[in-house]
C-alpha positions in Angstrom: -35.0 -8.9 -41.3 -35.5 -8.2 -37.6 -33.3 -11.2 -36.7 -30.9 -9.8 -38.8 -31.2 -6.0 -37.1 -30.9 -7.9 -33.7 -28.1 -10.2 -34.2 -25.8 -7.3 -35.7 -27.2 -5.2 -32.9 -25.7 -8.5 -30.4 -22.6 -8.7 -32.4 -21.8 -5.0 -32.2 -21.8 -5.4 -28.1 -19.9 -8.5 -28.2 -17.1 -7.8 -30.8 -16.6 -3.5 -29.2 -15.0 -4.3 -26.2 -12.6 -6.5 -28.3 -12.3 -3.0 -30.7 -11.6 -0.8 -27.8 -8.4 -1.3 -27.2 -7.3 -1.4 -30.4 -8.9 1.9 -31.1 -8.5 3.3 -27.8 -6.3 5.9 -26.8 -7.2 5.8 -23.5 -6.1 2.7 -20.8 -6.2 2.4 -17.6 -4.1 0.9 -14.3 -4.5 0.4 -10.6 -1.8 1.9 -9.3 -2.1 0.7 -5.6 -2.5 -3.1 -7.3 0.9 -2.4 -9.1 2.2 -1.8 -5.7 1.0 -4.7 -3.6 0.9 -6.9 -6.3 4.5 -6.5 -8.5 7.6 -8.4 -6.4 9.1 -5.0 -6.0 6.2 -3.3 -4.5 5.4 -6.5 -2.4 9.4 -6.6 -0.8 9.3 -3.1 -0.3 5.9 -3.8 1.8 7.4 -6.6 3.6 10.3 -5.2 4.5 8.3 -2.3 6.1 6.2 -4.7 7.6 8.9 -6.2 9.0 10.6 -3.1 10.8 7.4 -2.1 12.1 6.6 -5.4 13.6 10.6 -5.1 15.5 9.5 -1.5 16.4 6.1 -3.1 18.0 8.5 -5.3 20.0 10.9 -3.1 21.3 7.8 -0.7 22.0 6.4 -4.2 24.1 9.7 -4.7 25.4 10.3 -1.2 27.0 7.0 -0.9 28.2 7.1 -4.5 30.2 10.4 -3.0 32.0 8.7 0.6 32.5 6.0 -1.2 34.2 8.5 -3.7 36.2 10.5 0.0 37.4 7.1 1.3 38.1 6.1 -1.7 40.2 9.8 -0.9 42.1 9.1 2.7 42.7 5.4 2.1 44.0 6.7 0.0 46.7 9.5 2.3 47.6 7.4 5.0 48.2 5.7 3.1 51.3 9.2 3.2 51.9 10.6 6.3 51.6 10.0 9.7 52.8 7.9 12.2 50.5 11.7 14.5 50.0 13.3 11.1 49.0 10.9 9.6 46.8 9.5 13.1 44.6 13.2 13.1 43.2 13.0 9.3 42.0 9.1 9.6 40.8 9.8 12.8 38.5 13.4 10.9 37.0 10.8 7.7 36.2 7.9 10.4 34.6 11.4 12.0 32.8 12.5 9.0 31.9 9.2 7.4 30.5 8.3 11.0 28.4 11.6 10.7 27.2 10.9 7.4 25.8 7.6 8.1 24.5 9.2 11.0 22.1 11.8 8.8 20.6 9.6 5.6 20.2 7.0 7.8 18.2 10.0 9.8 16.4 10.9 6.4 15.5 7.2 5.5 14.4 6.9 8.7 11.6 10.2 7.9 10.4 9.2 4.2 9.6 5.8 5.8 8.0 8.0 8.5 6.5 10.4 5.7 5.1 7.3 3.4 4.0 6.0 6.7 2.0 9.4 7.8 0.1 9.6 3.9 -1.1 6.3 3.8 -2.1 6.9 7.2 -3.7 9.7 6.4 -5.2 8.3 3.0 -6.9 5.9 4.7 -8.6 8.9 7.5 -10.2 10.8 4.3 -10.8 8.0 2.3 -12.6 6.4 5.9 -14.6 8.9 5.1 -17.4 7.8 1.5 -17.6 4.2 2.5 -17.6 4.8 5.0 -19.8 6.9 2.0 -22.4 3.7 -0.5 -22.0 1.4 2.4 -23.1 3.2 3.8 -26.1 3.4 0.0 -27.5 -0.6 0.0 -27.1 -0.5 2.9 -29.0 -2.0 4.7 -26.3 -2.1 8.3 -25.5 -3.3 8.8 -22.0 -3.1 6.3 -19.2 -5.5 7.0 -16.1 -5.5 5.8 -12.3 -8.6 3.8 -12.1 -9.2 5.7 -8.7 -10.2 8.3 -10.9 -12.9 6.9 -12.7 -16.2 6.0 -12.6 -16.8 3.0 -15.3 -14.5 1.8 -18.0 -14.1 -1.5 -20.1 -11.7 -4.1 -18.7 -10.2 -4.4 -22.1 -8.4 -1.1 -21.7 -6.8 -2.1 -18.1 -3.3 -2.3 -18.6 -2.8 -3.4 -14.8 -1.7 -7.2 -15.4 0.5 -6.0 -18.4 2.2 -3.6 -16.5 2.9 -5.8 -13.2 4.8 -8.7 -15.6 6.8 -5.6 -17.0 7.4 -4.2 -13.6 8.6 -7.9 -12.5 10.9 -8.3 -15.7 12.6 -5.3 -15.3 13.1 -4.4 -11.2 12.5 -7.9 -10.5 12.5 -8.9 -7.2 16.0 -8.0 -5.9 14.3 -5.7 -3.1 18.5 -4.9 -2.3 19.4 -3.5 -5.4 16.3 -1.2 -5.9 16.8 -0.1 -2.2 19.8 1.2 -3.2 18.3 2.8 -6.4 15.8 4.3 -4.2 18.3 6.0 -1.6 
């Protein structure tokens, strides 16, 4: 009889996380894996990627020809008088100030761009999400950044990425255009 008591004890651990999400009206997703992992989410990230690795260049770029003007203006003031050269040093600081401001302008609206897509992914995706849980019969579905422990077998995550693909896809132009 004990055998009995332990093996249905056993069984009752092995066959409830197959139950749960049948009877569960709870399931859960990782959001930032829907992101980096559906091919919306990863073009959106490339592309982003992408602009901020050009900005990084022209950023290298201007600075190499800052430091080439700066090279020039050190040598002209052996040069020059102090009346002569003040004028040309405070047109360089000008000049390089000037550039610092619209490089980093440039910098938060590339993170400001990179946050609105993201943003808008997820408004985009909510009525997918919100598809995949209804035909789970689910009634609440929970960021797993919010929680502590849960069973795997009421992640939806997987699920939810081959529904993103199917339906946005990966045409990264078309939901740009969505987006704006």
């Amino acid at each position: 009889m004990t055998y009995f008591r332990k093996f249905v004890f056993l069984l009752s651990f092995v066959a409830q996380p197959l139950l749960a999400s049948e009877i569960s009206g709870l399931f859960t997703v990782d959001m930032n894996k829907l992101f980096r992992s559906s091919e919306f989410g990863k073009n959106l990230i490339s592309t982003n990627n992408k602009a901020r690795q050009e900005l990084q260049n022209e950023n290298e770029m201007l600075e190499s020809k800052l430091l080439s003007e700066e090279k020039e203006l050190s040598k002209q003031r052996k040069i020059l008088s102090l009346d002569e050269f003040r004028p040309k040093a405070l047109e360089f600081d000008k000049k390089v100030s000037i550039i610092r401001t619209e490089q980093g302008e440039k910098e938060v609206s590339l993170k400001n761009k990179a946050r609105k897509e993201e943003s808008e992914f997820y408004k985009r995706i909510y009525p997918l999400l919100y598809e995949l849980l209804l035909d789970r019969g689910g009634l609440v579905l929970i960021d797993q950044r919010n929680i502590i422990l849960w069973d795997s077998s009421v992640d939806i995550t997987d699920d939810a990425i081959k529904l993103i693909n199917q339906v946005l896809g990966k045409d990264i132009k078309s939901n740009l255009k969505l987006l704006n």
